[in-house]
N, C-alpha and C positions, 0 to 999 in steps of 0.2 A: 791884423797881425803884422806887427815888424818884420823884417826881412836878417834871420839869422844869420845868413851867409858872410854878413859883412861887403859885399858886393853894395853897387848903388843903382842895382835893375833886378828886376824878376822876370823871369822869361812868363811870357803866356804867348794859347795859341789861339789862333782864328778861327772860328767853328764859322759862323756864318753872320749873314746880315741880320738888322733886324727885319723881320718879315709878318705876311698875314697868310691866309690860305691862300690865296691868289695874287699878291703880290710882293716883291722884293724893295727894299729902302737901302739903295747901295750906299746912304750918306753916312749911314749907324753902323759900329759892326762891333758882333759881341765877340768877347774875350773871355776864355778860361787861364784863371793866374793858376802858374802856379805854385800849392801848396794854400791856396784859399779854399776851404770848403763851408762855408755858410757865408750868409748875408751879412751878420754883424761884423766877419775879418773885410769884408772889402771896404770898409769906411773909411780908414787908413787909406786906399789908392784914388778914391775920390779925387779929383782934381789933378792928378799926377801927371802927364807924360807921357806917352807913348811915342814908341820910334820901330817901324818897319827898314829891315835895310834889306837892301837886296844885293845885287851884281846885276849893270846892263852892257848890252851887249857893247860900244862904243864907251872909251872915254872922254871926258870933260874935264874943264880944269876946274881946280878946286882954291878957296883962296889961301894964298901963304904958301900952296903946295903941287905937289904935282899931280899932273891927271891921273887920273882911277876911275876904277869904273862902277864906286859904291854910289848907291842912291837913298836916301832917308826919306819916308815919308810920315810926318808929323803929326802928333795925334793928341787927344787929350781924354782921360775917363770922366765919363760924366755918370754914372750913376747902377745900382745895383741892376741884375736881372733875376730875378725870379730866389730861390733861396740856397743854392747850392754853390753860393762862391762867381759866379758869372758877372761880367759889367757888361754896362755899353762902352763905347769909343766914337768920338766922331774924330777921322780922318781928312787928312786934305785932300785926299782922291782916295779912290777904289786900289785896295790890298792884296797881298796873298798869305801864304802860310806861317812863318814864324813871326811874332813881335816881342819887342822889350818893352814892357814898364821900367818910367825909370823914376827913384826915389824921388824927384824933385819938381814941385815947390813942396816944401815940410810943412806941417803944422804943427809941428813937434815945440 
């Protein structure tokens, strides 16, 4: 499903890793978009983008700009989870709670 808003991200949020009974896989992490509710609309975010930002404690310098204390960490969907709208994600490190999908690359 396109993204009505006209906006070029959809917010989703972190539920958890992928995992088994007994163990955790910090490298995968699944995503609920939203306004995705089955399997057939996430096909569309396949490949897309993900961005975590946070606030850390310290700033850094940024380029072109001045220091801040925002952090991105980089992510990309890789593929459906199960049939209610869920993806995976793999990350460049270990997350926490809010993410952006963002429209881009298109297949459009």
């Amino acid at each position: 499903m396109t993204n009505m808003s006209g906006r070029p991200w959809s917010n989703a949020i972190f539920t958890s890793y992928k995992r088994g009974l007994r163990s955790q896989r910090e490298h995968t992490a699944l995503l609920k978009i939203e306004g995705v509710y089955a399997q057939a609309e996430t096909e569309f975010y396949l490949g897309k983008g993900c961005a975590y930002v946070c606030k850390a404690k310290d700033s850094t310098v940024t380029p072109g700009g001045k220091p801040n204390r925002t952090r991105i960490i980089w992510g990309k969907v890789t593929c459906a989870h199960g049939n209610s709208g869920m993806v995976h994600a793999k990350f460049q490190s270990n997350l926490g709670h809010r993410v952006c999908v963002v429209l881009y690359p298109s297949r459009i």
